[in-house]
C-alpha atoms as one frame of an Amber mdcrd trajectory, in Angstrom:
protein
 -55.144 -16.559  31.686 -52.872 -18.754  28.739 -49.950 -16.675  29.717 -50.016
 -18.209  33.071 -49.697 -21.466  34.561 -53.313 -23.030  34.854 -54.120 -24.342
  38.207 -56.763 -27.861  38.201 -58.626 -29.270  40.420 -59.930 -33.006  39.540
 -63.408 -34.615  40.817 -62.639 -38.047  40.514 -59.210 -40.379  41.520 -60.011
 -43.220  39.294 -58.302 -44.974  36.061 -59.926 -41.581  34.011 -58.252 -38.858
  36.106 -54.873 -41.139  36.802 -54.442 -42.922  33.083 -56.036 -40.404  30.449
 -55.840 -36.708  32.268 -53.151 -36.189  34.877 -50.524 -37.753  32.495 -51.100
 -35.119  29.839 -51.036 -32.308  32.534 -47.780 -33.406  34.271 -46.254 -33.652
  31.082 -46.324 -29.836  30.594 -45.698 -28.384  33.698 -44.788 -24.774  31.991
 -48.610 -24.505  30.775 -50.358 -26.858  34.022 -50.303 -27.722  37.590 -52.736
 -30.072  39.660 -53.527 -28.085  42.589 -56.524 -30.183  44.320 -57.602 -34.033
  43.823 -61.451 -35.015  45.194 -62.895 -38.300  45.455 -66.035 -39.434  47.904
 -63.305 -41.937  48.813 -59.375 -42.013  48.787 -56.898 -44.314  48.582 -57.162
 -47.488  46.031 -54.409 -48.252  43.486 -53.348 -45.087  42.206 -50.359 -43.549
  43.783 -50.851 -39.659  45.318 -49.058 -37.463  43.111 -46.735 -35.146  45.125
 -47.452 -31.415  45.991 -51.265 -32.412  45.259 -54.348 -31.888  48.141 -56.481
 -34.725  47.919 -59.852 -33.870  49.956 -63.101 -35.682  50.538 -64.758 -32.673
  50.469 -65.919 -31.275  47.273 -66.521 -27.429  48.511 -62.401 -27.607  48.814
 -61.823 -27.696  46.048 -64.636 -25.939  44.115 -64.032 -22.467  46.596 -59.905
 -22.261  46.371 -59.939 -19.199  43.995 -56.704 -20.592  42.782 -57.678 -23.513
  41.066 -58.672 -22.592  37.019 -60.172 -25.659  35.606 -62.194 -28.250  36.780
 -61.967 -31.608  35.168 -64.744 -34.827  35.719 -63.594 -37.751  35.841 -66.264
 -39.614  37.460 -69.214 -42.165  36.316 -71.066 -40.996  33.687 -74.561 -40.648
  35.848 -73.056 -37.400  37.884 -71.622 -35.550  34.953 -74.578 -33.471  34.728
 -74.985 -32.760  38.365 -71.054 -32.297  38.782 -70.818 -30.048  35.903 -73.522
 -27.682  37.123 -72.036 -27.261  40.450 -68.507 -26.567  38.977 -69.549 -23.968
  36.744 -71.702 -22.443  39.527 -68.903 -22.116  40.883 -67.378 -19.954  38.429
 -64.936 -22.756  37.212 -64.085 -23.845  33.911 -65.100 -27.471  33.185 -63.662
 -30.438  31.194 -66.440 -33.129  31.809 -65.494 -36.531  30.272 -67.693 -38.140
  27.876 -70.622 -39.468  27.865 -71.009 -35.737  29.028 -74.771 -35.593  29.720
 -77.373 -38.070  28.432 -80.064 -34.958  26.640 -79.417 -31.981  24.400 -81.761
 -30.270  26.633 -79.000 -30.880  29.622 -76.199 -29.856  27.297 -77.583 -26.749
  26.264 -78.477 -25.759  29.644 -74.913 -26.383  30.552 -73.298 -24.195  27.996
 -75.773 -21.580  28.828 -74.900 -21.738  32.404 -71.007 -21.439  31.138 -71.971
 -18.359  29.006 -73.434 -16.648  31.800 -70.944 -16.978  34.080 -68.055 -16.215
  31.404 -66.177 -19.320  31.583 -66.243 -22.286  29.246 -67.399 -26.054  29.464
 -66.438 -29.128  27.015 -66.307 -32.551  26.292 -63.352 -34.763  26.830 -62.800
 -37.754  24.848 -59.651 -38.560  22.963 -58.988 -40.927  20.439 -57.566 -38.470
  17.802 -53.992 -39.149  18.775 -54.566 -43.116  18.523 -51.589 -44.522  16.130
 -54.021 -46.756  14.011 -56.334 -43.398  13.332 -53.097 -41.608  12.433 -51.793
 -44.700  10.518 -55.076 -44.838   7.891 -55.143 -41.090   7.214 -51.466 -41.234
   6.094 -52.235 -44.199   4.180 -55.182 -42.766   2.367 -53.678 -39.084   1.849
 -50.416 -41.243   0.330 -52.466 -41.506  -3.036 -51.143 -45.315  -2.797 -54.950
 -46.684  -2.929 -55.920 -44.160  -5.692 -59.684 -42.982  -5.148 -61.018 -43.945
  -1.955 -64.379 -44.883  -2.041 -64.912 -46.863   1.229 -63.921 -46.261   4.981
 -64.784 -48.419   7.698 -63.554 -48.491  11.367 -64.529 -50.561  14.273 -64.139
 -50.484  17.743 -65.003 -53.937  18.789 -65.008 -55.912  22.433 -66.555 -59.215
  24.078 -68.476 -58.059  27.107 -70.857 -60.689  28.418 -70.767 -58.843  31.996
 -73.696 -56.058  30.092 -76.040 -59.310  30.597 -76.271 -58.565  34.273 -76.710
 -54.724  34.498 -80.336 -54.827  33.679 -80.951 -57.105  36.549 -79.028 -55.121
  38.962 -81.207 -51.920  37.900 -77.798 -50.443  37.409 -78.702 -49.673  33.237
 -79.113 -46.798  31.923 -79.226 -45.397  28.459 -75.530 -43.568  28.874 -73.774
 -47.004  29.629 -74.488 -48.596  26.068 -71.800 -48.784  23.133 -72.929 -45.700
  21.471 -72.194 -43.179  24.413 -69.246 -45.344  25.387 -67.580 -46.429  22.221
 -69.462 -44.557  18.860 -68.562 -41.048  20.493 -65.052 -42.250  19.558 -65.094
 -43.769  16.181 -67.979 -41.450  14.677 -65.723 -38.190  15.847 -62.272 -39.597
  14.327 -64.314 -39.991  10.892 -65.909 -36.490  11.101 -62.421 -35.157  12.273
 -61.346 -36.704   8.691 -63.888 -35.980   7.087 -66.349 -33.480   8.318 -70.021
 -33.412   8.484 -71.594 -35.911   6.379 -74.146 -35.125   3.792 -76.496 -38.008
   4.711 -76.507 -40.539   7.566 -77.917 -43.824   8.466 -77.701 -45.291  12.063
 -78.650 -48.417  13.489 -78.647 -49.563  17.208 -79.339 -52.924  18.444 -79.743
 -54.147  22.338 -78.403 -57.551  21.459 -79.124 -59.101  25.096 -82.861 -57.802
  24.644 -85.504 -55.060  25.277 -83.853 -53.816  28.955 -80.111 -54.126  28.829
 -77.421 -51.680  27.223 -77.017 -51.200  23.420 -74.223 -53.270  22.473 -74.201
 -53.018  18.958 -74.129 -49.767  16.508 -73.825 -49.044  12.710 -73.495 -46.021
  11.886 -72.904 -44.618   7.941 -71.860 -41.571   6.810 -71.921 -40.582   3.297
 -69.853 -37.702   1.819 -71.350 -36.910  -1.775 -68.714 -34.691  -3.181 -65.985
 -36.824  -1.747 -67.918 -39.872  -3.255 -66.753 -41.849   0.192 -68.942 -43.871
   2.204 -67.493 -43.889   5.984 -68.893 -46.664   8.769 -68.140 -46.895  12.040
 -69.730 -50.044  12.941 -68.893 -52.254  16.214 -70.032 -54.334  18.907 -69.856
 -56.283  22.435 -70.523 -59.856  21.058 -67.210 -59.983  18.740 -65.444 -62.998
  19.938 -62.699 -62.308  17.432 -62.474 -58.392  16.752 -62.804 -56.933  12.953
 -59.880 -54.713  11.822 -59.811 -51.069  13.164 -59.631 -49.532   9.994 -60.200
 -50.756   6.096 -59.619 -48.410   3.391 -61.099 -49.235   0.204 -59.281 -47.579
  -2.968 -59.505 -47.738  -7.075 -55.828 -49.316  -6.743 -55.811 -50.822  -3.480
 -57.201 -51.618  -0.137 -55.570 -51.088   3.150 -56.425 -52.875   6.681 -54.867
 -52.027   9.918 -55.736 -54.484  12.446
């Protein structure tokens, strides 16, 4: 199948299939081509891409034998559901994060994938980001001699969480850590691997009820002798730097 062009279909026509997905794709037209475009409801602010079907009905897309790849692009709460039905399907899936809200779901997921011999993962991309990219050139420069300290956050002032827990529209996959920690905790694992030890803390700063809006999370590396933190919140009026780099000759902050 890599020696062809893939054909994908996308389940969603929001900012996630538009801003972060269909760029990439039409970027490489020798290795991709969006065949089909769903969505409960079209039109909105995104422009129709040309040569693409765009269909209100999901079983369009899911039984054209031409289409590869499935990607979800959709609100977190119907990743699971979504998922399931595109790999029943006999699809491949790229499900955008927070992918399901259990390891129980996950695992039935990938089982599901196995079964039918196609695959299933996780999208979320902040790998590529030029302040990421920045600090590990910094720090594998020597410049800041032993690094001992690394510490990234990922902050934001979001009052509007106050209101979801009145609306009934909370739940446990909307909170910082699914939305936010899934980013910073992979870039420093993706430096650094798997920590040795860990200690996490996560606070629901608006009270017992609404979203998590704060998280802490440290990761120690023994043999590297570096203590990594990716620590942020949605109370920070003025946000902390993205990354400080703490060396035996130097520090570094990119803000």
């Amino acid at each position: 199948m890599a020696d062809r062009i893939l054909n994908i279909g996308f389940i969603g026509n929001g900012k996630g299939s538009n801003r972060y997905h269909m760029p990439f794709s039409l970027a490489l037209p020798e290795k991709f081509r969006i065949e089909t475009v769903y969505a409960r409801h079209l039109g909105g602010p995104w422009p129709e891409v040309p040569g693409v079907e765009y269909t209100t009905d999901i079983d369009v897309l899911l039984s054209d034998p031409e289409i590869d790849i499935v990607e979800i692009s959709t609100p977190h709460f119907t990743h699971y559901a979504l998922t399931k039905q595109a790999l029943e399907a006999g699809k491949h899936v790229v499900c955008d994060k927070a992918f399901v809200g259990t390891v129980a779901e996950a695992e039935e997921l990938f089982a599901l994938a196995e079964a039918k011999g196609v695959t299933v993962q996780c999208y979320q991309n902040r790998r590529f980001d030029s302040d990421f990219l920045t600090a590990k050139k910094v720090m594998e420069s020597g410049k800041l001699g032993e690094v001992f300290e690394v510490v990234t956050h990922y902050d934001y002032w979001r009052e509007e969480y106050l209101r979801y827990a009145k609306e009934g529209s909370f739940d446990r996959l909307m909170g910082i850590c699914y939305g936010h920690a899934c980013h910073s905790v992979d870039q420093l694992i993706s430096w650094f691997g798997i920590p040795d030890r860990w200690h996490v803390e996560t606070r629901q700063l608006y009270g017992e009820g609404h979203p998590e809006t704060f998280y802490d999370f440290d990761l120690y590396y023994d043999e590297l002798g570096i203590k990594a933190t990716a620590a942020s919140n949605y109370h920070a009026a003025i946000q902390r730097p993205s990354f400080e780099i703490y060396g035996t000759r130097g520090t570094f902050i990119k803000v």
